[in-house]
C-alpha positions, 0 to 999 in steps of 0.5 A, spaced: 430 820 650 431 818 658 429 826 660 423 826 655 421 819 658 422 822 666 419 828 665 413 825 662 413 820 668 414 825 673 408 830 670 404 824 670 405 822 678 404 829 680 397 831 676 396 824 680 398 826 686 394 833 685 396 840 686 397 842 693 398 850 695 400 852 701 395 850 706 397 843 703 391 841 702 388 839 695 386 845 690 379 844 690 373 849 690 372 848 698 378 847 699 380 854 696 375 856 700 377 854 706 384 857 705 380 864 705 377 864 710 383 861 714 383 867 720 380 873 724 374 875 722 372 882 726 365 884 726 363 890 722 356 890 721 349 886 722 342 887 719 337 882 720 330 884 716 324 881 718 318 880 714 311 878 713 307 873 711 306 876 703 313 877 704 313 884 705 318 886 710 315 888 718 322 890 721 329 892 720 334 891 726 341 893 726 345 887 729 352 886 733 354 880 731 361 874 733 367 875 731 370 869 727 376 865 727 377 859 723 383 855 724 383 852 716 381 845 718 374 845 722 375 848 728 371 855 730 371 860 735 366 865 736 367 871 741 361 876 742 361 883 743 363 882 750 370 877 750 366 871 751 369 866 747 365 860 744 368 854 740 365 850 734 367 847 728 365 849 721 364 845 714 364 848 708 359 846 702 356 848 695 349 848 692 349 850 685 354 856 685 353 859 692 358 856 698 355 856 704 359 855 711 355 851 716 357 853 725 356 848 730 356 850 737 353 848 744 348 852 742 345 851 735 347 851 728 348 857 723 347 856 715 351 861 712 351 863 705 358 867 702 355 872 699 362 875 699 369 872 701 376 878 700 382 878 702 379 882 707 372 883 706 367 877 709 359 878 708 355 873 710 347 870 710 343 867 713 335 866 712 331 863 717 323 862 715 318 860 721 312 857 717 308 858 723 310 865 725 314 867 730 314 875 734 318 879 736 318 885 741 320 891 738 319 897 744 312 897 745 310 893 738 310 886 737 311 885 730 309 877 727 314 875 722 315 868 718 322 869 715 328 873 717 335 875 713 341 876 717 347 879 713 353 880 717 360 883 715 366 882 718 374 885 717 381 881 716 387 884 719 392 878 719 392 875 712 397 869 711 404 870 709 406 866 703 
């Protein structure tokens, strides 16, 4: 009877308590999320499609973008395609059912959604609308535009040794 009364007092405390991975952190959704995302991240490709003011798209444009270092708390670095190294913090958020990485840094702030997250393969995106339109000089053509969607995927090699 003694067992039965400690192993119900010690299941109680735990579910308390709440599960916790490797990371330490609580199992939540955001947490899980953090925890994935935990790493290097290597730019693979960038697309940014611009469109018109009826939603039709005017240009298409093939983007290089940061690589990514989340250090699983709040901390980001950023290094462009030059080896210059930004840092930044991020935060993780959910609206409906779609996750969302929000980048601050000195030089702005990025909302991205996770449109994917693997154990390797990250896909991010971003929408941006210019109510009052904005241009953009593409060779000889300056094209207006009033939103934009940029989709970057990224590469992990170092995954997290459980």
């Amino acid at each position: 009877m003694k067992i039965k009364l400690s192993l119900f007092a010690l299941l109680t405390v735990s579910l308390l308590n709440g599960c916790l991975k490797d990371s330490q952190q609580p199992v939540t959704h955001s947490n899980d999320v953090n925890v994935s995302l935990t790493g290097t991240w290597t730019a693979v490709s960038g697309r940014v499609t611009y469109y018109d003011a009826t939603g039709n798209v005017a240009f298409n444009a093939i983007v290089t973008p940061n690589s990514l270092e989340f250090d699983g708390s709040s901390s980001v670095k950023e290094t462009d395609a030059e080896g210059s190294l930004t840092p930044g913090a991020y935060n993780i958020s959910t609206t409906g059912n779609i996750d969302y990485i929000t980048i601050q840094n000195t030089t702005g702030s990025d909302k991205y959604a996770i449109v994917s997250l693997q154990p390797r393969k990250l896909t991010l995106s971003e929408t941006i609308s210019y109510p009052d339109g904005n241009t953009l000089q593409a060779g000889e053509i300056t094209i207006t535009y009033y939103s934009s969607v940029q989709v970057n995927t990224y590469t992990k090699n170092d995954l997290p040794r459980n």
